[in-house]
HTML snippet that shows the backbone in 3Dmol.js (N, CA, C, O; Angstrom):
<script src="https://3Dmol.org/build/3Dmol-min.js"></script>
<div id="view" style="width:600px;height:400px;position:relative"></div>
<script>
const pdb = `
ATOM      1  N   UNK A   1       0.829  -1.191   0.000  1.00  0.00           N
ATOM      2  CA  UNK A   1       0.000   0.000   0.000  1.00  0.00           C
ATOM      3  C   UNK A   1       0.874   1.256   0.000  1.00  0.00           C
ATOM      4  O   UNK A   1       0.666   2.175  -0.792  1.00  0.00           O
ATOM      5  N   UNK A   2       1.668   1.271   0.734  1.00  0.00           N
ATOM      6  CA  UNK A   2       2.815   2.338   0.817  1.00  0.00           C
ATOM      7  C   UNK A   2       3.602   2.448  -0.883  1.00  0.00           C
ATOM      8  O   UNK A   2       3.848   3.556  -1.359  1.00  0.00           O
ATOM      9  N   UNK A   3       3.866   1.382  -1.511  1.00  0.00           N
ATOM     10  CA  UNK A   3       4.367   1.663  -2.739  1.00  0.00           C
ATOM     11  C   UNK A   3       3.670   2.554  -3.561  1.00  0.00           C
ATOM     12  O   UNK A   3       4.016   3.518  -4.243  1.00  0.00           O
ATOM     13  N   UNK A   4       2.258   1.821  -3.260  1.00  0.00           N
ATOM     14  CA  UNK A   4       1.374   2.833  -4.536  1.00  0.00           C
ATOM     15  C   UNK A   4       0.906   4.189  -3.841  1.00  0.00           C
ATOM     16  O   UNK A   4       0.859   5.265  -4.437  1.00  0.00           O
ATOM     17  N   UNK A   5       0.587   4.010  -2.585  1.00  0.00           N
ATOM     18  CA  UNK A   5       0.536   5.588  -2.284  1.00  0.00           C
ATOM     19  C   UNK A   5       1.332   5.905  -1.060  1.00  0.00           C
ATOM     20  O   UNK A   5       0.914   5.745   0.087  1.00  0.00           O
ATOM     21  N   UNK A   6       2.830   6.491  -1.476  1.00  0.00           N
ATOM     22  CA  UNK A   6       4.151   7.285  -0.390  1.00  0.00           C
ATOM     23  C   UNK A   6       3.281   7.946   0.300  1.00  0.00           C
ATOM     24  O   UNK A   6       3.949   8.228   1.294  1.00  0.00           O
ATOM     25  N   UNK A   7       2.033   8.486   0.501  1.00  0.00           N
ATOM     26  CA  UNK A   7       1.805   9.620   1.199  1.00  0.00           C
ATOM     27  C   UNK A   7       0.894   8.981   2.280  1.00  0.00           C
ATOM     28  O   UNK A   7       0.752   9.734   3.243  1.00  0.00           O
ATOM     29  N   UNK A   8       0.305   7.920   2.376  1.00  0.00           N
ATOM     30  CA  UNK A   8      -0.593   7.230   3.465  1.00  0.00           C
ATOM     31  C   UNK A   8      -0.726   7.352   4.807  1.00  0.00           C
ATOM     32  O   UNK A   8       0.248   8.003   5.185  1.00  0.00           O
ATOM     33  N   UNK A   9      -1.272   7.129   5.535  1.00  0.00           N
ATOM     34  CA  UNK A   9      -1.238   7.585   6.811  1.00  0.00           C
ATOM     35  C   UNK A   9      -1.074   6.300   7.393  1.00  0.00           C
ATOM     36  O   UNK A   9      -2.125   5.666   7.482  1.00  0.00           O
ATOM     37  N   UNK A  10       0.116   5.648   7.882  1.00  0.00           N
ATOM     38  CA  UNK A  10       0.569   4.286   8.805  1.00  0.00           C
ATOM     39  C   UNK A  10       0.061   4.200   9.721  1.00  0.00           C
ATOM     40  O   UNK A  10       0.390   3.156  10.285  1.00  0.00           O
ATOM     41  N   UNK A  11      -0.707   4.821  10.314  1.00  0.00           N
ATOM     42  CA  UNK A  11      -1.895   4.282  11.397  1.00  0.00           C
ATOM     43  C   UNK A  11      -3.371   3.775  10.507  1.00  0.00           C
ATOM     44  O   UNK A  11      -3.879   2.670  10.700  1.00  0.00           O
ATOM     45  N   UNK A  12      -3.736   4.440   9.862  1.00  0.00           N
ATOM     46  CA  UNK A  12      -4.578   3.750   9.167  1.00  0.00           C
ATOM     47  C   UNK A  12      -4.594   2.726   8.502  1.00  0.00           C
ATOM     48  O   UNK A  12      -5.676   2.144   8.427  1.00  0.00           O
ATOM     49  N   UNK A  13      -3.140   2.016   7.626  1.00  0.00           N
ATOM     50  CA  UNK A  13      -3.031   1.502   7.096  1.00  0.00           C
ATOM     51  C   UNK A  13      -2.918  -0.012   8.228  1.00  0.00           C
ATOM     52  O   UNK A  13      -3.225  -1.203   8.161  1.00  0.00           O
ATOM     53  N   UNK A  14      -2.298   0.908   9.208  1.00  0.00           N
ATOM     54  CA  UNK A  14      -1.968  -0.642  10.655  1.00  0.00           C
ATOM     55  C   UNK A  14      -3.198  -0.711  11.460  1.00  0.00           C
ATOM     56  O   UNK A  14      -3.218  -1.683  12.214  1.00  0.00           O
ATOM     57  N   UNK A  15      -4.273   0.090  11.506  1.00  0.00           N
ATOM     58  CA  UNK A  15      -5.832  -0.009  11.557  1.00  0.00           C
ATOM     59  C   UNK A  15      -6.404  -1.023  10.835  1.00  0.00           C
ATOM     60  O   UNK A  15      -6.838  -2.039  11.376  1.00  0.00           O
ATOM     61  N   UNK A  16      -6.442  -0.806   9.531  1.00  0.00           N
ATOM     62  CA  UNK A  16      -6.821  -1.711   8.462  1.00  0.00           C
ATOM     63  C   UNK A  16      -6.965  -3.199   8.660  1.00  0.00           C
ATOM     64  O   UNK A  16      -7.886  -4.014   8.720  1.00  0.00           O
ATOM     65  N   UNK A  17      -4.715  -3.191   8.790  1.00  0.00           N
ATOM     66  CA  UNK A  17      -5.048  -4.254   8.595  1.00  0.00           C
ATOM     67  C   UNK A  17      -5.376  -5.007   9.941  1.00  0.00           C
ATOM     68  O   UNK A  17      -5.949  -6.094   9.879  1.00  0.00           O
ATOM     69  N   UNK A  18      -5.103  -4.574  10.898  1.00  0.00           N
ATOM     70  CA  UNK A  18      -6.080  -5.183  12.569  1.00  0.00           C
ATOM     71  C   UNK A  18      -7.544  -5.567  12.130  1.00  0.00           C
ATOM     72  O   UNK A  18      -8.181  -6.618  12.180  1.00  0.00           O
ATOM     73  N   UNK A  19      -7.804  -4.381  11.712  1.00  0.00           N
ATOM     74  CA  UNK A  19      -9.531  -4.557  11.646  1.00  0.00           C
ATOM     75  C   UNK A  19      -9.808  -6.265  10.583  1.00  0.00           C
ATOM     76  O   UNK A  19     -10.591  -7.150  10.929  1.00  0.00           O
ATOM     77  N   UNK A  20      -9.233  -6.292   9.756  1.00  0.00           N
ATOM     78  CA  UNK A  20      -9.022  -7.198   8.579  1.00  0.00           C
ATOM     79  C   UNK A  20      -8.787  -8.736   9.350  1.00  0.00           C
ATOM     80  O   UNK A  20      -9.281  -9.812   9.014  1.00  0.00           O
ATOM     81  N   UNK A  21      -8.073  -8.512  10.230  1.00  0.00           N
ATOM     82  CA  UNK A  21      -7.113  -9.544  10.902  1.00  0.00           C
ATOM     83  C   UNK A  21      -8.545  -9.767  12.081  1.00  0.00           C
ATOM     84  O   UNK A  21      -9.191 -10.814  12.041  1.00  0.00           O
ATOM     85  N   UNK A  22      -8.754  -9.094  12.679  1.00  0.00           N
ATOM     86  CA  UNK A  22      -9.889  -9.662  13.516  1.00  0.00           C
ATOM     87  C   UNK A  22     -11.434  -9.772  12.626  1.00  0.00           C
ATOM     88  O   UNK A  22     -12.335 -10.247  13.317  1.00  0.00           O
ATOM     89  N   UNK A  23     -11.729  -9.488  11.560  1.00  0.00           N
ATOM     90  CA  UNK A  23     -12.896 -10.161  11.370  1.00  0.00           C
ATOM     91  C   UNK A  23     -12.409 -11.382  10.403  1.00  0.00           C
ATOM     92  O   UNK A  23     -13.261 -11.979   9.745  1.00  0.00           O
ATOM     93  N   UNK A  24     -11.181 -11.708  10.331  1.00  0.00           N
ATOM     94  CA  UNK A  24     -10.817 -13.224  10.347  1.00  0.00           C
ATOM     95  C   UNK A  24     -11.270 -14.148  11.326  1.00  0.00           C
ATOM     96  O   UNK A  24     -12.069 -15.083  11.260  1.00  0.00           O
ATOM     97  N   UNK A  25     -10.637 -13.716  12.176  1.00  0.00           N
ATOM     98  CA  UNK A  25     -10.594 -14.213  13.596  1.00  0.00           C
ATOM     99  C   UNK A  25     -12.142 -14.598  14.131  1.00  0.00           C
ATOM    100  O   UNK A  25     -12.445 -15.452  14.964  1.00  0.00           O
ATOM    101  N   UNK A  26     -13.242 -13.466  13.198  1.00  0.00           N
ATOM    102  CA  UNK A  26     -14.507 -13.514  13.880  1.00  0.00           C
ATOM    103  C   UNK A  26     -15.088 -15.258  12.981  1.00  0.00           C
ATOM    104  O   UNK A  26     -15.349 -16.351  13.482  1.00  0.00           O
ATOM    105  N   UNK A  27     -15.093 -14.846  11.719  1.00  0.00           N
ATOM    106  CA  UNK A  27     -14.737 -16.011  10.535  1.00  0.00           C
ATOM    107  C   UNK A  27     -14.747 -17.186  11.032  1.00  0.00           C
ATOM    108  O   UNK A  27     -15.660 -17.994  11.203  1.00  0.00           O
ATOM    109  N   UNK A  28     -13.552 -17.215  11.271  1.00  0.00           N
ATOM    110  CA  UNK A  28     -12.797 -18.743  11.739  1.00  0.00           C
ATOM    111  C   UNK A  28     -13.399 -19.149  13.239  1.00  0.00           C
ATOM    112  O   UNK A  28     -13.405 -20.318  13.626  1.00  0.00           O
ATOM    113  N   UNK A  29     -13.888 -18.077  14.007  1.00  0.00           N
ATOM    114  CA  UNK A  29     -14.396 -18.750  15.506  1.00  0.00           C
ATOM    115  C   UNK A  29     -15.724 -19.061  14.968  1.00  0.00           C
ATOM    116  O   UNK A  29     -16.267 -19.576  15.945  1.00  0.00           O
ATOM    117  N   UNK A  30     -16.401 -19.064  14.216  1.00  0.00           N
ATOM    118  CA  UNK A  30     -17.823 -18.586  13.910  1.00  0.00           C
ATOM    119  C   UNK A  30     -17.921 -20.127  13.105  1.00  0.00           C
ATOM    120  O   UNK A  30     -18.899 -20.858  13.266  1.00  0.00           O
ATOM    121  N   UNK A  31     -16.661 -20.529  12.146  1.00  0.00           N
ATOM    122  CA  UNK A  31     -17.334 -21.805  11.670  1.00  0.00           C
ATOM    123  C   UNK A  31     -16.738 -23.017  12.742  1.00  0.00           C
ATOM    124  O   UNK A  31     -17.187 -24.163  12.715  1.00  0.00           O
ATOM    125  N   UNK A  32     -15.697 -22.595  13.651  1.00  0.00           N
ATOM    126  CA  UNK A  32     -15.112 -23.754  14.870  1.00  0.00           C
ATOM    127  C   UNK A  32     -16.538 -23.788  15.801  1.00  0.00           C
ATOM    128  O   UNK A  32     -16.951 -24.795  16.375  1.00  0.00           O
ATOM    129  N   UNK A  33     -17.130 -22.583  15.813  1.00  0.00           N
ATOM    130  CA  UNK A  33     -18.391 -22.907  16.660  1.00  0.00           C
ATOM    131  C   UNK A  33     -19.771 -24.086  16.072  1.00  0.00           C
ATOM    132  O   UNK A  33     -20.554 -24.880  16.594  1.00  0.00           O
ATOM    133  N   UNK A  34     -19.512 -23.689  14.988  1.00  0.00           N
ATOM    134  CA  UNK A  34     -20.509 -24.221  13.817  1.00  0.00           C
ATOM    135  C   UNK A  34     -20.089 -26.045  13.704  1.00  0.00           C
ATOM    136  O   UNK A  34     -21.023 -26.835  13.563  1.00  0.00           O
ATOM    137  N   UNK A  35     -18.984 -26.442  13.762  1.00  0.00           N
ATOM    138  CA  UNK A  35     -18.236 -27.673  13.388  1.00  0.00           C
ATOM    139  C   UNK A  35     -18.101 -27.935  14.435  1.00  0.00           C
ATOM    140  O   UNK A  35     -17.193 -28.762  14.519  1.00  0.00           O
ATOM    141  N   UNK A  36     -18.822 -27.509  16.082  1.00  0.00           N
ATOM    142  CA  UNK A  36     -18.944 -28.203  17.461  1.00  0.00           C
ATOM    143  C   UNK A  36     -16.520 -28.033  17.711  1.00  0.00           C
ATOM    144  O   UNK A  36     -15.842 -28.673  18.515  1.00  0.00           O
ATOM    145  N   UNK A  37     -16.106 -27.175  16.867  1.00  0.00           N
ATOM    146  CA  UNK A  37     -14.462 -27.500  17.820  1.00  0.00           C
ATOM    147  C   UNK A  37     -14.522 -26.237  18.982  1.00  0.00           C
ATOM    148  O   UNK A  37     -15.403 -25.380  19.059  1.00  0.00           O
ATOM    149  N   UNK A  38     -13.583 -26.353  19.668  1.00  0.00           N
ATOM    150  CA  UNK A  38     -13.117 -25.444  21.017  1.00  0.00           C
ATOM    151  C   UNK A  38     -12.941 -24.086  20.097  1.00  0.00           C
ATOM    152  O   UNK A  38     -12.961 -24.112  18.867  1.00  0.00           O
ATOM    153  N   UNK A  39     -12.768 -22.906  20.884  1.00  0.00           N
ATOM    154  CA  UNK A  39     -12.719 -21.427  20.646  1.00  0.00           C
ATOM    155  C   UNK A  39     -11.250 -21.996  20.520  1.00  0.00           C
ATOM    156  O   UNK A  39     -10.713 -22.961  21.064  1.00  0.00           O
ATOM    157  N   UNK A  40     -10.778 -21.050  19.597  1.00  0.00           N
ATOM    158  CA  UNK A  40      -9.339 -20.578  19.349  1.00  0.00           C
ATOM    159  C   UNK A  40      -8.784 -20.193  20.966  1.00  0.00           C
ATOM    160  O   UNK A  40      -9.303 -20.098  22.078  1.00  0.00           O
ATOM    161  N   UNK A  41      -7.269 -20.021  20.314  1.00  0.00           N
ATOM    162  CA  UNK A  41      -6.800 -20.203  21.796  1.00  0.00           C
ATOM    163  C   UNK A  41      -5.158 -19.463  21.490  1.00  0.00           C
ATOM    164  O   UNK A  41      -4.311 -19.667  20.621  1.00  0.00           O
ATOM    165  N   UNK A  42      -5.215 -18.728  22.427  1.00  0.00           N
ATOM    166  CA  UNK A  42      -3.411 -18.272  21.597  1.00  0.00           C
ATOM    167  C   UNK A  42      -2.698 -18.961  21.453  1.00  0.00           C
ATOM    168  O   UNK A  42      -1.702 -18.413  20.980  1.00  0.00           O
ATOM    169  N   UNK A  43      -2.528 -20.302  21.632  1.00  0.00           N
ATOM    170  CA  UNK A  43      -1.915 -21.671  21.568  1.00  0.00           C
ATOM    171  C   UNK A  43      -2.158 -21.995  20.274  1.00  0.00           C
ATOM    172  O   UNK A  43      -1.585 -22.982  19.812  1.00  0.00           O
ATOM    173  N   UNK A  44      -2.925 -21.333  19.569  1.00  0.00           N
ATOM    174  CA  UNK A  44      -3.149 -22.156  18.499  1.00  0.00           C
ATOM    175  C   UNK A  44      -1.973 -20.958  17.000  1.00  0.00           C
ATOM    176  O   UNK A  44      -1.561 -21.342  15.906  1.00  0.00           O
ATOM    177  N   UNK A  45      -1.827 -19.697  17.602  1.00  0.00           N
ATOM    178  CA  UNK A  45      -0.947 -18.758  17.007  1.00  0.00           C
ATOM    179  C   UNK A  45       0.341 -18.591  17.207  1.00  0.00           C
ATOM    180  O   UNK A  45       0.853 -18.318  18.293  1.00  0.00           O
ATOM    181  N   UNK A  46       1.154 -18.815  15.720  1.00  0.00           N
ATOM    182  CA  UNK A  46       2.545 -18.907  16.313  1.00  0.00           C
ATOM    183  C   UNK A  46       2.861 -16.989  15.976  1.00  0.00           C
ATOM    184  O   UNK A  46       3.595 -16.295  16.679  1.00  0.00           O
ATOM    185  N   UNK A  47       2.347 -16.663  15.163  1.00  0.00           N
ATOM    186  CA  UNK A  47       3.175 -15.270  14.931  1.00  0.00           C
ATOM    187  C   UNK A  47       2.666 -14.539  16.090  1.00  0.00           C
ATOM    188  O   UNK A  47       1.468 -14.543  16.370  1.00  0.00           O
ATOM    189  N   UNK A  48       3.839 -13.705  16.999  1.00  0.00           N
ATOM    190  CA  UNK A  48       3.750 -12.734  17.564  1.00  0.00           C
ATOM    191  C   UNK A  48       2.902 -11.507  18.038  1.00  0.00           C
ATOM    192  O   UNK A  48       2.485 -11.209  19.157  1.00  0.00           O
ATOM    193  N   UNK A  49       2.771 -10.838  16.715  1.00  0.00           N
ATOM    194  CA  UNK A  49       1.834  -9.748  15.655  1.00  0.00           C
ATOM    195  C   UNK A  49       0.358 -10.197  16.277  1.00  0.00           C
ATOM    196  O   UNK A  49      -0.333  -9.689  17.160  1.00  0.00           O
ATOM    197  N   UNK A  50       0.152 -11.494  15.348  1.00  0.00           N
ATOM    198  CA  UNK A  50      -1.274 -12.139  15.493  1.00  0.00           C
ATOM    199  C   UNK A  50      -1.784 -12.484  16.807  1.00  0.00           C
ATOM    200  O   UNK A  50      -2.980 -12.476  17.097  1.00  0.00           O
ATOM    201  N   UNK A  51      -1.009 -12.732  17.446  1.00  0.00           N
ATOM    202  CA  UNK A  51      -1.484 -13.521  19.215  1.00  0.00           C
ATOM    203  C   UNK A  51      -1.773 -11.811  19.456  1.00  0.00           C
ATOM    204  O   UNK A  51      -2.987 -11.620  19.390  1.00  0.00           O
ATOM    205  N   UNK A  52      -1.047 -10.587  19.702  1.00  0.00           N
ATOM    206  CA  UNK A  52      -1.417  -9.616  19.641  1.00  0.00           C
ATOM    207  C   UNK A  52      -3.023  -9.164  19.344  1.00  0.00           C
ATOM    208  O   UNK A  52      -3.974  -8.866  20.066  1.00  0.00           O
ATOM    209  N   UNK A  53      -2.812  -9.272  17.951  1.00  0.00           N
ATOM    210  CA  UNK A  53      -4.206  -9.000  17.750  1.00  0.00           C
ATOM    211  C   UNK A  53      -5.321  -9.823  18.131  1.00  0.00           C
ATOM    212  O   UNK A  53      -6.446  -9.360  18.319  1.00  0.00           O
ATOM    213  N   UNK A  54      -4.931 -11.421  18.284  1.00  0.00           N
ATOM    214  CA  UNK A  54      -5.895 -12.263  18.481  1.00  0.00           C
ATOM    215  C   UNK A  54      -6.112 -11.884  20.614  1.00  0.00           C
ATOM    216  O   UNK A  54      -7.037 -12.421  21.224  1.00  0.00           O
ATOM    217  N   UNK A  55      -5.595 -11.403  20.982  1.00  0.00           N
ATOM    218  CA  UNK A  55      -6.027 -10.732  22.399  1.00  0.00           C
ATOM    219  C   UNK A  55      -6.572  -9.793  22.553  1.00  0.00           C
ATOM    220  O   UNK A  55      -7.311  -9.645  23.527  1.00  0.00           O
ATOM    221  N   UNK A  56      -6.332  -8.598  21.393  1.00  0.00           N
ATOM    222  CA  UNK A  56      -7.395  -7.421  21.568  1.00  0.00           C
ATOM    223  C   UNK A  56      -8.907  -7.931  21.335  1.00  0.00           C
ATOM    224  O   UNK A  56      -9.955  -7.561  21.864  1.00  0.00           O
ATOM    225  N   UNK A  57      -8.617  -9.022  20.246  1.00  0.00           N
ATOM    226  CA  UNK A  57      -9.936  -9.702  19.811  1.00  0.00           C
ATOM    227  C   UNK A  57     -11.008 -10.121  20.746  1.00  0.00           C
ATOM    228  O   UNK A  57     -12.171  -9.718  20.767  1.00  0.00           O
ATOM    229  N   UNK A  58     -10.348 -11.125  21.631  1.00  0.00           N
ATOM    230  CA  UNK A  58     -10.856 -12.361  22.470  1.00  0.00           C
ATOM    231  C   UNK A  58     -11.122 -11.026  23.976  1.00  0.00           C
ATOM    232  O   UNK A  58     -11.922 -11.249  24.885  1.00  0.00           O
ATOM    233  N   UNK A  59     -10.402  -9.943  23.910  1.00  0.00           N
ATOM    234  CA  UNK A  59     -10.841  -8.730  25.269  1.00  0.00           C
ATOM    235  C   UNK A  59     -12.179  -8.529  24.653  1.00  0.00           C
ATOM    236  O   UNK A  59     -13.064  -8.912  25.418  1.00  0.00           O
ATOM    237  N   UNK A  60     -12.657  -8.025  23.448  1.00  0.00           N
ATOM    238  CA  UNK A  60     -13.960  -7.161  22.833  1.00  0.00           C
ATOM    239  C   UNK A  60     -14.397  -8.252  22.467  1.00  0.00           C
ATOM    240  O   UNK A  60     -15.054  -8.042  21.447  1.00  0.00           O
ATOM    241  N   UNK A  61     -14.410  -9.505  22.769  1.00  0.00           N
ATOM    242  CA  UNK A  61     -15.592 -10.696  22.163  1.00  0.00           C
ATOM    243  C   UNK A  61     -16.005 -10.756  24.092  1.00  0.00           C
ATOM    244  O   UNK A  61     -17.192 -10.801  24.417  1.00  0.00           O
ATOM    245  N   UNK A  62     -15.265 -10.751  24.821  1.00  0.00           N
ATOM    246  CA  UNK A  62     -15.559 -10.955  26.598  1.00  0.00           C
ATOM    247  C   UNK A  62     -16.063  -9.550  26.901  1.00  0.00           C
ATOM    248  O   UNK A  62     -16.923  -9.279  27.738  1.00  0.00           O
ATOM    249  N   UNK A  63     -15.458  -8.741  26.161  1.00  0.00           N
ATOM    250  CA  UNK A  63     -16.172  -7.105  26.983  1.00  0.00           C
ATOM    251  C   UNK A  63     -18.288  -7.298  26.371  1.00  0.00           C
ATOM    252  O   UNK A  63     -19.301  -6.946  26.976  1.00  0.00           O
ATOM    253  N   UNK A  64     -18.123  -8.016  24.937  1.00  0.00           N
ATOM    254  CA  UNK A  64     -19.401  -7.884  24.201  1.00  0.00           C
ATOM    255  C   UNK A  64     -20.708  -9.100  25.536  1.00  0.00           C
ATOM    256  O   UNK A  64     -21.741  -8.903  26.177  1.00  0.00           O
ATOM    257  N   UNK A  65     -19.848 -10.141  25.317  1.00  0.00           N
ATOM    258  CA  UNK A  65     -20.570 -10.999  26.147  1.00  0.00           C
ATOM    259  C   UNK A  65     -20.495 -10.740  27.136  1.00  0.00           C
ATOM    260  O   UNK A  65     -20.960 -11.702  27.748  1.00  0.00           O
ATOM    261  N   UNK A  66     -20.092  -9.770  28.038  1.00  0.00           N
ATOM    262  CA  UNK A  66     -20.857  -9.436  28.995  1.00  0.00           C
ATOM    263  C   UNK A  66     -22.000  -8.404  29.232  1.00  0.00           C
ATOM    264  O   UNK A  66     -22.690  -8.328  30.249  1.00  0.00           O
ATOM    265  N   UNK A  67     -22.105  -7.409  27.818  1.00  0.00           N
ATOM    266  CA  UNK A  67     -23.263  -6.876  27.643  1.00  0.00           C
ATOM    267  C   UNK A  67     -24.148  -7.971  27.553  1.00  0.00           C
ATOM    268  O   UNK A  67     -25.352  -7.780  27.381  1.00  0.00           O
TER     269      UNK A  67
END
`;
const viewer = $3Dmol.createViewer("view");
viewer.addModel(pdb, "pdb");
viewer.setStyle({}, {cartoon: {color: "spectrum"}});
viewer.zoomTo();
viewer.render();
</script>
């Protein structure tokens, strides 16, 4: 993204791709729920980055279920 546009704003672009990266995350828990397997688990993430994001995730899926 930066190649084609030098002028971008790198928080948005590292917004993006979070936002992108957790409605994966919503995806993939949504058909493990569907196919009866266990919730994801940071055990199940080896990259760094991702266990990252997959914790902001799994905070706002526990902050939701407790509304």
């Amino acid at each position: 993204m930066l190649l084609e546009n030098p002028d971008a704003d790198i928080k948005q672009i590292i917004d993006s791709r979070k936002s992108s990266a957790m409605s994966k995350l919503d995806k993939i828990e949504s058909v493990r729920n569907q196919q009866n397997h266990p919730s994801l688990s940071e055990a199940d993430i080896s990259h760094q980055t991702v266990k990252d994001i997959f914790n902001e995730w799994k905070a706002q899926i526990i902050d939701v279920d407790v509304y």
